[in-house]
mmCIF file of the N, C-alpha and C atoms, coordinates in Angstrom:
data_MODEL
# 
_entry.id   MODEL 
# 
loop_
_atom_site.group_PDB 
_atom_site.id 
_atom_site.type_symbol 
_atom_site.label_atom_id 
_atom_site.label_alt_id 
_atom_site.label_comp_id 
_atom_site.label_asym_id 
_atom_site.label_entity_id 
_atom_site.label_seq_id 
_atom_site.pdbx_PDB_ins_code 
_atom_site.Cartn_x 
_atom_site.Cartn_y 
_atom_site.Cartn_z 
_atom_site.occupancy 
_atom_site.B_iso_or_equiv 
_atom_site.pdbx_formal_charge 
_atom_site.auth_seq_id 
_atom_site.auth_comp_id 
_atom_site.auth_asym_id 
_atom_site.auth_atom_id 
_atom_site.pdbx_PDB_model_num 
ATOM 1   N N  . UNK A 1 1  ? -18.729 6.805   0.338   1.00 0.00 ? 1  UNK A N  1 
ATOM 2   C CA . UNK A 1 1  ? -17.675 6.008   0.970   1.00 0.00 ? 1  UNK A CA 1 
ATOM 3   C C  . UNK A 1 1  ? -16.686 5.513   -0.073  1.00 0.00 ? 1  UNK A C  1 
ATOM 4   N N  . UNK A 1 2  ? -17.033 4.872   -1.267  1.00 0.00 ? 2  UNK A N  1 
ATOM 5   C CA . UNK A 1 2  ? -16.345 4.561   -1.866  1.00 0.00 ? 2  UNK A CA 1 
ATOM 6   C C  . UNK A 1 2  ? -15.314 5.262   -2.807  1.00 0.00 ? 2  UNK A C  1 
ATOM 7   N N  . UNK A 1 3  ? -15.881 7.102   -2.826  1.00 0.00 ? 3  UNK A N  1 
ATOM 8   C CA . UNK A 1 3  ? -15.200 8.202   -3.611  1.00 0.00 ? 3  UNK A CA 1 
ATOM 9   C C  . UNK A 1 3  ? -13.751 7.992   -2.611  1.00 0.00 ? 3  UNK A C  1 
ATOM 10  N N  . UNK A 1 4  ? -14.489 7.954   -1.276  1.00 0.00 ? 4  UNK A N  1 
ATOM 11  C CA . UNK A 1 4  ? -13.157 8.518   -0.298  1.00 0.00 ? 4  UNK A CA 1 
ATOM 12  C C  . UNK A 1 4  ? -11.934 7.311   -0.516  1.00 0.00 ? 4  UNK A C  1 
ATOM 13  N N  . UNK A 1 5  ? -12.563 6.054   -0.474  1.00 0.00 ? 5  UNK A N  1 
ATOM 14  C CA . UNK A 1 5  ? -11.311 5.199   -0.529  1.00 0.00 ? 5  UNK A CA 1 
ATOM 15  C C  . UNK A 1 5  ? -10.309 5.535   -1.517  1.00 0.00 ? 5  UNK A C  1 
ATOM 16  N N  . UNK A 1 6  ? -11.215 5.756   -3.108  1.00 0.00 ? 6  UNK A N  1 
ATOM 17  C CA . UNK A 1 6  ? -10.881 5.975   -4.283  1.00 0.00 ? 6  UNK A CA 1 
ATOM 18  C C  . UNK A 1 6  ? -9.632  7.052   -4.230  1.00 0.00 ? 6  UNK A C  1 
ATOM 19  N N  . UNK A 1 7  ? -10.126 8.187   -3.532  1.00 0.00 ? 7  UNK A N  1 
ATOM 20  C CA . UNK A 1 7  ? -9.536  9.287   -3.489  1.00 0.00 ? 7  UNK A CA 1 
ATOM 21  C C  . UNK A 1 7  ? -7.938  9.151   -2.638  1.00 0.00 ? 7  UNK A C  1 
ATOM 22  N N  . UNK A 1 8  ? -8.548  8.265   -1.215  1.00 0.00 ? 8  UNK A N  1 
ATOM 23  C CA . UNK A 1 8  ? -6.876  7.837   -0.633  1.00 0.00 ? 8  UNK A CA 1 
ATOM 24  C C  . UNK A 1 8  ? -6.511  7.399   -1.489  1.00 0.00 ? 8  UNK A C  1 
ATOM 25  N N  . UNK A 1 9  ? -6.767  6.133   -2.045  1.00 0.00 ? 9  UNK A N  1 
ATOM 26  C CA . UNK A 1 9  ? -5.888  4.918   -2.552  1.00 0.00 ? 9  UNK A CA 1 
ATOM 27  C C  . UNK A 1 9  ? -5.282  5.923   -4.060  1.00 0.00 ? 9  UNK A C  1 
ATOM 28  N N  . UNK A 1 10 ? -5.624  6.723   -4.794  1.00 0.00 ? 10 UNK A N  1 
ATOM 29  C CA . UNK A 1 10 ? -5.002  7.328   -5.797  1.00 0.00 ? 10 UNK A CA 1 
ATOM 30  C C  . UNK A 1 10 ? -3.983  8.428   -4.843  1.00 0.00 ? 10 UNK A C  1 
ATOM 31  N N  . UNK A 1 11 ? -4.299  9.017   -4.008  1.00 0.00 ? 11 UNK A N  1 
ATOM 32  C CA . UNK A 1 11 ? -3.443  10.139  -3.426  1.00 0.00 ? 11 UNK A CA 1 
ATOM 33  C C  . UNK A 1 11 ? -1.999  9.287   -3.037  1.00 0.00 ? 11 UNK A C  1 
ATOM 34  N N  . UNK A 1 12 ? -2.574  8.398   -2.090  1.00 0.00 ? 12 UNK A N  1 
ATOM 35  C CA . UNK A 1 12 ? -1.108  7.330   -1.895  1.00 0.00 ? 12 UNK A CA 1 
ATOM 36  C C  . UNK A 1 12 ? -0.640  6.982   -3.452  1.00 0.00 ? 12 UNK A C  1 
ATOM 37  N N  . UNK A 1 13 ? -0.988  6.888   -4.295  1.00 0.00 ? 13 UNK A N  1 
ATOM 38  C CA . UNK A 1 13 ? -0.075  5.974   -5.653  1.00 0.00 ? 13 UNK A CA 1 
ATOM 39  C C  . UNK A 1 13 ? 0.456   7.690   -6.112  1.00 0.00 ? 13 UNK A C  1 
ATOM 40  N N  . UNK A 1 14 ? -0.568  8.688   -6.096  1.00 0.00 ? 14 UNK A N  1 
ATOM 41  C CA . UNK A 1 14 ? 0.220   9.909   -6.912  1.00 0.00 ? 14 UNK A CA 1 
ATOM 42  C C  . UNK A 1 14 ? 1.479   10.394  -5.817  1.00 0.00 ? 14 UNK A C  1 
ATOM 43  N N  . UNK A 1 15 ? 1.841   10.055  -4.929  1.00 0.00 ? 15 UNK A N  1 
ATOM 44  C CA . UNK A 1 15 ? 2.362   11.025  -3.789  1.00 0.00 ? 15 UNK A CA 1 
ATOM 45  C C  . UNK A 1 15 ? 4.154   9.454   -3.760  1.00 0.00 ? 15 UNK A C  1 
ATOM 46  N N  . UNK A 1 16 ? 3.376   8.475   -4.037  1.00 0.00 ? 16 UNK A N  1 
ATOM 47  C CA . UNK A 1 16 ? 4.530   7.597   -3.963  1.00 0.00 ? 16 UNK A CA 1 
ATOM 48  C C  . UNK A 1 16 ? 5.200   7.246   -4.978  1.00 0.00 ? 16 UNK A C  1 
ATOM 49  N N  . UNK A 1 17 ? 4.274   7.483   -6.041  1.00 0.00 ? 17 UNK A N  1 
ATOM 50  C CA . UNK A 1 17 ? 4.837   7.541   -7.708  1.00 0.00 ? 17 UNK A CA 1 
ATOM 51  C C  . UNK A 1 17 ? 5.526   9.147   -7.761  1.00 0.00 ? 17 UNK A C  1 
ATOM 52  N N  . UNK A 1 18 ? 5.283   10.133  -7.630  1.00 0.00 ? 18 UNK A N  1 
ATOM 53  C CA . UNK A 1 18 ? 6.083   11.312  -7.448  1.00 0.00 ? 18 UNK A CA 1 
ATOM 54  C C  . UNK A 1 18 ? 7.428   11.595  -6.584  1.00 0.00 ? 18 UNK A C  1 
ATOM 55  N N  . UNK A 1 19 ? 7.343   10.131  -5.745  1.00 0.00 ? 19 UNK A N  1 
ATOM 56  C CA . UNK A 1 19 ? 8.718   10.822  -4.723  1.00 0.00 ? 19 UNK A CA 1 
ATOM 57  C C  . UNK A 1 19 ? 10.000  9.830   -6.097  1.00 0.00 ? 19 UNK A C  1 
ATOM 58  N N  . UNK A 1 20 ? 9.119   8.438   -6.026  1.00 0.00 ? 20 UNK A N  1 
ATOM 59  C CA . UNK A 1 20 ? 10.210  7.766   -6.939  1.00 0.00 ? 20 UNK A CA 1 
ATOM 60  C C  . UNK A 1 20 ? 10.330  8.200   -8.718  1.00 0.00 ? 20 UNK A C  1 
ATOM 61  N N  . UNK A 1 21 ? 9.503   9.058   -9.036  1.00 0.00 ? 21 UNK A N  1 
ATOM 62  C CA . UNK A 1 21 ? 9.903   10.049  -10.585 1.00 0.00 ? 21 UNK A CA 1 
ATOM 63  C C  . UNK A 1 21 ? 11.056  11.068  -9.892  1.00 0.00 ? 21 UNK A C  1 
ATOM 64  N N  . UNK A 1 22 ? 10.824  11.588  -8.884  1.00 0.00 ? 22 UNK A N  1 
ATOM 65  C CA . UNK A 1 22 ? 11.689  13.508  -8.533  1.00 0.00 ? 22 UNK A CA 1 
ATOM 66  C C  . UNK A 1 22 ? 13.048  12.085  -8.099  1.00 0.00 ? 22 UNK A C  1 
ATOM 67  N N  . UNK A 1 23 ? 13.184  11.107  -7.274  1.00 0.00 ? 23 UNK A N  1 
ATOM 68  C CA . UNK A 1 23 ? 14.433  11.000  -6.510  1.00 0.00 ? 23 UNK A CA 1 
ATOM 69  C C  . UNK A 1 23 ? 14.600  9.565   -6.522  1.00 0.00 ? 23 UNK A C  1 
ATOM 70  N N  . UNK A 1 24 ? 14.731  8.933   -7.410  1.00 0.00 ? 24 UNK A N  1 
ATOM 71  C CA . UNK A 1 24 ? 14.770  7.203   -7.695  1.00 0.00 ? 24 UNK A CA 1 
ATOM 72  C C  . UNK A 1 24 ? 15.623  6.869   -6.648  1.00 0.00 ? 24 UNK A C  1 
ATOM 73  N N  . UNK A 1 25 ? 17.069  7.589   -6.767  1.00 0.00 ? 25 UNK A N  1 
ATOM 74  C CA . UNK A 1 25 ? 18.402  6.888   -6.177  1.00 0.00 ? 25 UNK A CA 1 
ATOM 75  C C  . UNK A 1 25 ? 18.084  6.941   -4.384  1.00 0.00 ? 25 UNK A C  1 
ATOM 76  N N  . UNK A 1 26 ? 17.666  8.212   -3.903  1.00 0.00 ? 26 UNK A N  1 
ATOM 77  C CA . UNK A 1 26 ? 17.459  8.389   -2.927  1.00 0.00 ? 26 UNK A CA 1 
ATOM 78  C C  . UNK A 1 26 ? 16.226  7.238   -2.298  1.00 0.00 ? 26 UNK A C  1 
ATOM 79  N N  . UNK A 1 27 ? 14.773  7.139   -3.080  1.00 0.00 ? 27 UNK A N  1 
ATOM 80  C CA . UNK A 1 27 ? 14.351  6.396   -2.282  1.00 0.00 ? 27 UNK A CA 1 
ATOM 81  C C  . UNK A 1 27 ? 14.696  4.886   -2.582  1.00 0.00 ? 27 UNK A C  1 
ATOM 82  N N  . UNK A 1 28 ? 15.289  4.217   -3.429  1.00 0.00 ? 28 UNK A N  1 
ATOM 83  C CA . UNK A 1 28 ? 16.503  2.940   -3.336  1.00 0.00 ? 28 UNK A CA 1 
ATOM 84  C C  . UNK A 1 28 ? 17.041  2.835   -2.376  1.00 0.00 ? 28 UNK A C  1 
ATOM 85  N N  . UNK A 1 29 ? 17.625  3.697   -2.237  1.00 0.00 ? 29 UNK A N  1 
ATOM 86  C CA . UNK A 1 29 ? 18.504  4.101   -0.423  1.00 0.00 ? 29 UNK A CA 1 
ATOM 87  C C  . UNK A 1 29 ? 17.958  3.689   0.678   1.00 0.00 ? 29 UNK A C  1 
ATOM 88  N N  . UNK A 1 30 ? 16.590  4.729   0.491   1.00 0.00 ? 30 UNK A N  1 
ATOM 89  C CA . UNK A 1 30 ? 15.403  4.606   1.781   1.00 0.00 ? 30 UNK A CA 1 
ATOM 90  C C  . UNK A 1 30 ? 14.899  3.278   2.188   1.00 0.00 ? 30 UNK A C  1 
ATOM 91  N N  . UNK A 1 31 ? 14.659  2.904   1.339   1.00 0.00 ? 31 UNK A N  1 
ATOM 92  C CA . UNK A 1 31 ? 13.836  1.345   0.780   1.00 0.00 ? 31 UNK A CA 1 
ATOM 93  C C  . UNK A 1 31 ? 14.719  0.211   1.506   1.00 0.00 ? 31 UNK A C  1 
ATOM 94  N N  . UNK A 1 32 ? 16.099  0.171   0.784   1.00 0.00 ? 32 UNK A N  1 
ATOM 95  C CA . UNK A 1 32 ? 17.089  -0.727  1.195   1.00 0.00 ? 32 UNK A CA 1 
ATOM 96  C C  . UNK A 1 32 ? 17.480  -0.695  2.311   1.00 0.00 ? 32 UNK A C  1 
ATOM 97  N N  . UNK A 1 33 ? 17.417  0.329   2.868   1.00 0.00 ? 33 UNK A N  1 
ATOM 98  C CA . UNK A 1 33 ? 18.118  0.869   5.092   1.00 0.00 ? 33 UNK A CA 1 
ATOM 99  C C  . UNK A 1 33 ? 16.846  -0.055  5.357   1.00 0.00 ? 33 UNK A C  1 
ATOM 100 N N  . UNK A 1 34 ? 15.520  0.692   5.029   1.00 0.00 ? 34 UNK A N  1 
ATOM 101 C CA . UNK A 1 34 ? 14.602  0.551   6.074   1.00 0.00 ? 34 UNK A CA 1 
ATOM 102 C C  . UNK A 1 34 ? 14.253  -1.284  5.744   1.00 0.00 ? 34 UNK A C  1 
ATOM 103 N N  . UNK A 1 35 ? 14.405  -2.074  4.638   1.00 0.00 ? 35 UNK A N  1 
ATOM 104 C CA . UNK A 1 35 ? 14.508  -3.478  4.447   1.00 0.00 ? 35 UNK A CA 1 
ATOM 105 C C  . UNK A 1 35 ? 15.203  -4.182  5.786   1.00 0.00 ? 35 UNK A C  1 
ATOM 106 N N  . UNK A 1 36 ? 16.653  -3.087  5.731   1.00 0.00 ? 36 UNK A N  1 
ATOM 107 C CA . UNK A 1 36 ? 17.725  -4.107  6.722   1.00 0.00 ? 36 UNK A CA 1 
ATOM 108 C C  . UNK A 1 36 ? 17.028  -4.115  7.963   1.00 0.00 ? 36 UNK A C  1 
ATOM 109 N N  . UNK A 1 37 ? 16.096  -3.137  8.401   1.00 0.00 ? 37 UNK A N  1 
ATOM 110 C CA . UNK A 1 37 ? 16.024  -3.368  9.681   1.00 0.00 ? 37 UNK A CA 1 
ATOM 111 C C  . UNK A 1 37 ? 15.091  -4.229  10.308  1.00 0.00 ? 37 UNK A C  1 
ATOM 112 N N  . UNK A 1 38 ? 14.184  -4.682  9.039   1.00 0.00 ? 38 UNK A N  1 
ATOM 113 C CA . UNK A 1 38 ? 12.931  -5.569  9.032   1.00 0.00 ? 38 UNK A CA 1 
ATOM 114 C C  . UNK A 1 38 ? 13.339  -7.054  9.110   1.00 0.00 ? 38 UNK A C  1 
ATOM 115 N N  . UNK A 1 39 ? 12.619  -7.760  9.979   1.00 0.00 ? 39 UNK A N  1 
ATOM 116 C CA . UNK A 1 39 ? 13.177  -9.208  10.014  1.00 0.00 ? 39 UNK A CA 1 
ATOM 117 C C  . UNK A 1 39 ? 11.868  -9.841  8.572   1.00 0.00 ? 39 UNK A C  1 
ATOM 118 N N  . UNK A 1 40 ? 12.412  -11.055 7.980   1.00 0.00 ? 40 UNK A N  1 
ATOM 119 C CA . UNK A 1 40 ? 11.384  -11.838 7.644   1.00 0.00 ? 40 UNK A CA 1 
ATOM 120 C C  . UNK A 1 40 ? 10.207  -12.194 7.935   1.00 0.00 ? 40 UNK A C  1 
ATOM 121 N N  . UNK A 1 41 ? 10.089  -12.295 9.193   1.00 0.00 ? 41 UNK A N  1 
ATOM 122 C CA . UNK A 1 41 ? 9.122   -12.414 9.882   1.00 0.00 ? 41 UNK A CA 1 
ATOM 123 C C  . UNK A 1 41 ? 7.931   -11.745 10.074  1.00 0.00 ? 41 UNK A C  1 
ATOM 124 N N  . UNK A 1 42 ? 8.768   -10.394 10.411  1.00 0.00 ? 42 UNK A N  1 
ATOM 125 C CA . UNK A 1 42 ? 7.579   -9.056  10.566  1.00 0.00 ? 42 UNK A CA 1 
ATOM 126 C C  . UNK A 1 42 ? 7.009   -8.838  8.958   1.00 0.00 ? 42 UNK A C  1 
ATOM 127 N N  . UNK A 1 43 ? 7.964   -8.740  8.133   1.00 0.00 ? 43 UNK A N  1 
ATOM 128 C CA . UNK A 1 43 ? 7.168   -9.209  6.413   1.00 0.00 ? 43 UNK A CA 1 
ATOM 129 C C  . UNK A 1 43 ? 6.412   -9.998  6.388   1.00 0.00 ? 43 UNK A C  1 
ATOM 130 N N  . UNK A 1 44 ? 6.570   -11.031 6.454   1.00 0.00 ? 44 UNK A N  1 
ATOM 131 C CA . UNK A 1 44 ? 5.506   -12.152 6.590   1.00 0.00 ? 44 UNK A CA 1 
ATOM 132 C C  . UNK A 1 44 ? 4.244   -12.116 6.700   1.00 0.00 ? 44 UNK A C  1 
ATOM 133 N N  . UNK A 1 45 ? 4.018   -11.645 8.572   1.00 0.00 ? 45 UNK A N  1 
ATOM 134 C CA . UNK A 1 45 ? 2.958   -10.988 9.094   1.00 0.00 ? 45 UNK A CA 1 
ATOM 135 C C  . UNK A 1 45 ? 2.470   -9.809  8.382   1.00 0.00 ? 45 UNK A C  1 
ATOM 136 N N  . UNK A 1 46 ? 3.061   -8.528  8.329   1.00 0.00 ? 46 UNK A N  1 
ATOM 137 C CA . UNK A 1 46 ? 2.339   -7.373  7.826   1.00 0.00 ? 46 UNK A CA 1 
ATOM 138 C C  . UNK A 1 46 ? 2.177   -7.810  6.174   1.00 0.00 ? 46 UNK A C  1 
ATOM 139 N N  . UNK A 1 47 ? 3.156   -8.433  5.311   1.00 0.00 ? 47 UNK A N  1 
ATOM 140 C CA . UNK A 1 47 ? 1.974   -9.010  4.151   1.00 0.00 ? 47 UNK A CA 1 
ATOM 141 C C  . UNK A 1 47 ? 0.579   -10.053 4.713   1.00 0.00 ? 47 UNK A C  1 
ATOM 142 N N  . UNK A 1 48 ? 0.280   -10.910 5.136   1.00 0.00 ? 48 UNK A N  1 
ATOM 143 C CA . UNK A 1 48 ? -0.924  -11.520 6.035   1.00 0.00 ? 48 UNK A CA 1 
ATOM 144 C C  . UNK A 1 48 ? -1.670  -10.935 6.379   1.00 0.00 ? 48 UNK A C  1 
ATOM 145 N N  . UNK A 1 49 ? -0.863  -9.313  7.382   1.00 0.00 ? 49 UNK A N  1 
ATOM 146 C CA . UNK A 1 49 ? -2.200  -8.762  7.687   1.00 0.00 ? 49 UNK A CA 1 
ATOM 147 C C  . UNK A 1 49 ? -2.933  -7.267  6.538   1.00 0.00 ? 49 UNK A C  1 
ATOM 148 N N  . UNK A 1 50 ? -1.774  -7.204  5.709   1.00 0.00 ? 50 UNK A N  1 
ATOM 149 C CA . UNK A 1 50 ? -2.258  -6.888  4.240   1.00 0.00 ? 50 UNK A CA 1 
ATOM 150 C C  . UNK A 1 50 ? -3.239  -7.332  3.520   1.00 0.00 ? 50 UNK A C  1 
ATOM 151 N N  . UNK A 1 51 ? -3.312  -8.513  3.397   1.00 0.00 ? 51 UNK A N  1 
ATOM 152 C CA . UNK A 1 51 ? -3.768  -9.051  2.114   1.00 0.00 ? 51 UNK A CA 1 
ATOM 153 C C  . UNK A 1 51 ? -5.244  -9.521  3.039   1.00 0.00 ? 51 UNK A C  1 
ATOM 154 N N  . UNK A 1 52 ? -5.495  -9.932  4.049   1.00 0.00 ? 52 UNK A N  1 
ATOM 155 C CA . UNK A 1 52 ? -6.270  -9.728  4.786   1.00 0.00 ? 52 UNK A CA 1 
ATOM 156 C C  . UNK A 1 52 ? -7.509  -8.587  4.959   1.00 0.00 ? 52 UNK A C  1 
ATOM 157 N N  . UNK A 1 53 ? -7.027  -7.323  5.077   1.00 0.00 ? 53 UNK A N  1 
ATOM 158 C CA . UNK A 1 53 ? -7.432  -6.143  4.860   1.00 0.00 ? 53 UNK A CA 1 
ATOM 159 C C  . UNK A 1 53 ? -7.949  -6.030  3.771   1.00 0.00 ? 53 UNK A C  1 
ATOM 160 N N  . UNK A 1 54 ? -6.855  -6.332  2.434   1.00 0.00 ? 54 UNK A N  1 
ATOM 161 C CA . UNK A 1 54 ? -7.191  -6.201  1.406   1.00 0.00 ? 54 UNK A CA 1 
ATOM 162 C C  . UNK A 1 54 ? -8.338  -6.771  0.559   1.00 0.00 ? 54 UNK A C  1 
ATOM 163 N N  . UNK A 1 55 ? -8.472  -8.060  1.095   1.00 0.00 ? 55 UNK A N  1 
ATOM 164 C CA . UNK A 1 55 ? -9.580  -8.861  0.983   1.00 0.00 ? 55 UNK A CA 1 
ATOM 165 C C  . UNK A 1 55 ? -11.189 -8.445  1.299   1.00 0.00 ? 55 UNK A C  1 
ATOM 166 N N  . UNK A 1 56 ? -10.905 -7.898  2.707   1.00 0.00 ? 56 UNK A N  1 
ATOM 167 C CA . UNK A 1 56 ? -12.037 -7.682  3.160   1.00 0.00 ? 56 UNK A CA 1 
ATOM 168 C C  . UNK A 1 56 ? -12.762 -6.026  2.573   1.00 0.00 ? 56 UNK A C  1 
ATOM 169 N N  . UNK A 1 57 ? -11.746 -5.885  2.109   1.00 0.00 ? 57 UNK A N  1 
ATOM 170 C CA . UNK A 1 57 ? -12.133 -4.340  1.362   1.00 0.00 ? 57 UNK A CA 1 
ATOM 171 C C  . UNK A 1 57 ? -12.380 -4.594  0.105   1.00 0.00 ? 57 UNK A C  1 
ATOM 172 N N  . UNK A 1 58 ? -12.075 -5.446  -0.542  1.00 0.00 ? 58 UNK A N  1 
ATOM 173 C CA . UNK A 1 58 ? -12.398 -5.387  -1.925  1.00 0.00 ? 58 UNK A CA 1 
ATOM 174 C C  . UNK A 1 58 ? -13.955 -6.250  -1.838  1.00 0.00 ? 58 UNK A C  1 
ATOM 175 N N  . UNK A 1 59 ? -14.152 -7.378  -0.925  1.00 0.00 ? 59 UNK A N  1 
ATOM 176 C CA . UNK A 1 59 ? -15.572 -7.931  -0.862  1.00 0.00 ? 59 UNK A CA 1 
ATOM 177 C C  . UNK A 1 59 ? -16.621 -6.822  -0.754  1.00 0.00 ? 59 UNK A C  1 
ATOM 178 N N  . UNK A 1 60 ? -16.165 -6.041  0.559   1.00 0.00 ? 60 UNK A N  1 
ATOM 179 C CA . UNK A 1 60 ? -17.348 -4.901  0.920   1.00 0.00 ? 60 UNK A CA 1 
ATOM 180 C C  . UNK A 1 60 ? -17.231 -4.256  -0.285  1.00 0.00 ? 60 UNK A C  1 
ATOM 181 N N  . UNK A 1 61 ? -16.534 -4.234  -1.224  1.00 0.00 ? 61 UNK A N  1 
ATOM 182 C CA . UNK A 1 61 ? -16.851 -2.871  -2.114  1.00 0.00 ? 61 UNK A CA 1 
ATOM 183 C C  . UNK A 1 61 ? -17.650 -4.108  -3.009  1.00 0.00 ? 61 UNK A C  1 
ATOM 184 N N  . UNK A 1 62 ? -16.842 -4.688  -3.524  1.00 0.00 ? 62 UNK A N  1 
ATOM 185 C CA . UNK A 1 62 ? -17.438 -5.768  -4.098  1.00 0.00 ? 62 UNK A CA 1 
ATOM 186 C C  . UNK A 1 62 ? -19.478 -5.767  -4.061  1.00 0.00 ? 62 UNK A C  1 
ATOM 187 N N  . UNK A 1 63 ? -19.533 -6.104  -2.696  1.00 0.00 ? 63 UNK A N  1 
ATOM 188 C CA . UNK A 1 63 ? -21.025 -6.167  -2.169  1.00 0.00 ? 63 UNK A CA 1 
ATOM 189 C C  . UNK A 1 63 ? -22.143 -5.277  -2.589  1.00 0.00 ? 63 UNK A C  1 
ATOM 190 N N  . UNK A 1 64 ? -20.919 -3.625  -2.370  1.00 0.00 ? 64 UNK A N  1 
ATOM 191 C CA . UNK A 1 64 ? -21.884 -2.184  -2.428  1.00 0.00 ? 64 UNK A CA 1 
ATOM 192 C C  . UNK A 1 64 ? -22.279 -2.335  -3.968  1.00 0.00 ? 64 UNK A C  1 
ATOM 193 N N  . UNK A 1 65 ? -20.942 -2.184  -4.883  1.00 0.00 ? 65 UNK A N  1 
ATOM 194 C CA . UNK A 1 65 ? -21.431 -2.408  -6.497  1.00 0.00 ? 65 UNK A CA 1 
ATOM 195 C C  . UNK A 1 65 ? -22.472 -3.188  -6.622  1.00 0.00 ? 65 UNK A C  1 
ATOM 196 N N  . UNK A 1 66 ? -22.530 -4.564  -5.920  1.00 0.00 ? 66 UNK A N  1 
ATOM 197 C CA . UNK A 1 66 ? -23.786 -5.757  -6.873  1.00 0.00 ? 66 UNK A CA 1 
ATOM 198 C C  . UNK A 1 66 ? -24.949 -5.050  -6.105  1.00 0.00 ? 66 UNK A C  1 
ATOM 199 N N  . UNK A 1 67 ? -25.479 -4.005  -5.269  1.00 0.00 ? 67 UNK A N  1 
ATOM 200 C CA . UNK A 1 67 ? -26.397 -4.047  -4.561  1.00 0.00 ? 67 UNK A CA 1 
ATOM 201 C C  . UNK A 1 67 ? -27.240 -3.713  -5.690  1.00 0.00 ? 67 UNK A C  1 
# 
């Protein structure tokens, strides 16, 4: 279980670190449109329900290591 997380969580950083090495200006662009259309609010929440997630994933892994 924990290879697989390993394995997303690096595939997402190699795949999002590769678009912004090949096309900086372009995803600046992307980034900044798709900002305007986001209220504060909905940030707010989806960081909350981020860090949330994030929490509870790092305990369970947390847990598996001390077993």
């Amino acid at each position: 279980m924990g290879a697989i997380v390993l394995v997303a969580i690096g595939g997402f950083m190699l795949l999002e670190g590769l678009m912004w090495a090949i096309a900086p200006t372009a995803m600046r662009s992307a980034y900044n449109q798709m900002m305007r259309q986001v209220s504060d609010r909905d940030l707010h929440i989806g960081g909350a329900i981020s860090v949330f997630i994030g929490t509870c994933l790092f305990a369970f892994g947390a847990k598996l290591i001390l077993q």
